[in-house]
Every structure is written in C-alpha cells, then in structure tokens.
C-alpha positions in Angstrom: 2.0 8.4 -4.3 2.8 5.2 -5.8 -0.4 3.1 -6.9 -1.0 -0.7 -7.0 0.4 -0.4 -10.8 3.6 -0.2 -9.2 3.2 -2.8 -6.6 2.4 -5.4 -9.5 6.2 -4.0 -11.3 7.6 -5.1 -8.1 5.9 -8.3 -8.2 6.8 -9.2 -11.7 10.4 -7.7 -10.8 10.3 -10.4 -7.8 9.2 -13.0 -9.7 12.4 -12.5 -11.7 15.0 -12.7 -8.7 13.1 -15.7 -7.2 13.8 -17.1 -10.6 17.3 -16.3 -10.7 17.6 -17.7 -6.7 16.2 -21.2 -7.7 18.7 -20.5 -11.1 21.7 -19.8 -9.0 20.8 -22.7 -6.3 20.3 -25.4 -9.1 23.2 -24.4 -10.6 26.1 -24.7 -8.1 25.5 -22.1 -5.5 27.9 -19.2 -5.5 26.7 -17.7 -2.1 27.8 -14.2 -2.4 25.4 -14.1 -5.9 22.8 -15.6 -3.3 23.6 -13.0 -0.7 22.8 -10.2 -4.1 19.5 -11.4 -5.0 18.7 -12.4 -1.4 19.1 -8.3 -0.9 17.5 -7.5 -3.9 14.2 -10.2 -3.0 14.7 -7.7 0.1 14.2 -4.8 -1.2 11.7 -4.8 -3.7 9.7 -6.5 -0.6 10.1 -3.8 1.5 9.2 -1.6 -1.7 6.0 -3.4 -1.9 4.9 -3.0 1.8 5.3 0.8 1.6 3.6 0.9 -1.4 0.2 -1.0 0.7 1.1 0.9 3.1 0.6 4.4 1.7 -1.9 3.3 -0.3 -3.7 2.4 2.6 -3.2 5.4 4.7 -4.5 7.5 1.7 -7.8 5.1 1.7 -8.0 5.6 5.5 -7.4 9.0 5.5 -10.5 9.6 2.7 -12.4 7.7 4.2 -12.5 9.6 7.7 -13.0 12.8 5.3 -16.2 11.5 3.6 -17.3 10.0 7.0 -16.6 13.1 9.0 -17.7 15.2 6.4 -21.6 13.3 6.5 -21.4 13.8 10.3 -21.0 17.5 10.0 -23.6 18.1 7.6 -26.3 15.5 9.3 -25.2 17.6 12.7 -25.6 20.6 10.9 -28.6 19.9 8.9 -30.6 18.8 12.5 -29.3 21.7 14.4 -30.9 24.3 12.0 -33.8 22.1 11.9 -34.4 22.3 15.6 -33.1 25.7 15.8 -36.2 26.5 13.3 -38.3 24.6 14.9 -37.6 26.5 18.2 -38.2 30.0 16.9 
C-alpha cells in the first residue's frame, strides 16, 4: 500500500513539472513539450488521488474493525451477563 511518504514524492515531483510548464510558457511555448508535461502534471495527479484514496479505504476499513469489534464484545460481555443473571 503506498503511504502519504509517497504522496509528498509526487508532490515534490509536481512541483517540478509545474515549474518546467511556467519554464516552457515563459520561454516561447513549444506546445507539443506543453502537451508532455501537461500529461505528466496528469499523471502524477491521478497518482496522488489513488494514493488518498487507498489510504483512505485502509483507515475506513480499520476503523469499522475496531468499531465492530467493541460492539461484539460489549454485546457479548451483556449477554453472558444477563444470561448469569437469569440462571
């Protein structure tokens, strides 16, 4: 699973294109070179939001473990209670 760590790689590696865009546009703009790091900017993007995106399912998905787990046990903990308390 890739981790935030990588998410901030991607930013510093966008950080460069967007450079490079400005670069190329201040510069005399050839627009297949534009058309490159508009593609790249693209991609690492898209890297990015599958990154939060896993990251996030993997939070979610804990999180109903630890929840549902806490259910089970309180459930669990009053029905022997009550089933004690019964006999």
């Amino acid at each position: 699973m890739a981790s935030i760590k990588d998410v901030e790689q991607v930013a510093d590696d966008l950080e460069n294109l967007v450079g490079n865009l400005r670069s190329e546009l201040q510069n005399g703009a050839d627009f297949e070179r534009l058309v490159q790091i508009a593609d790249e900017i693209s991609e690492h993007a898209d890297q990015a939001a599958e990154t939060f995106s896993s990251v996030n399912e993997t939070l979610v998905s804990r999180i109903g473990e630890l929840s549902g787990g806490r259910r089970g046990q309180k459930s669990g903990g009053q029905s022997k209670a009550k089933a004690q308390a019964s006999s």
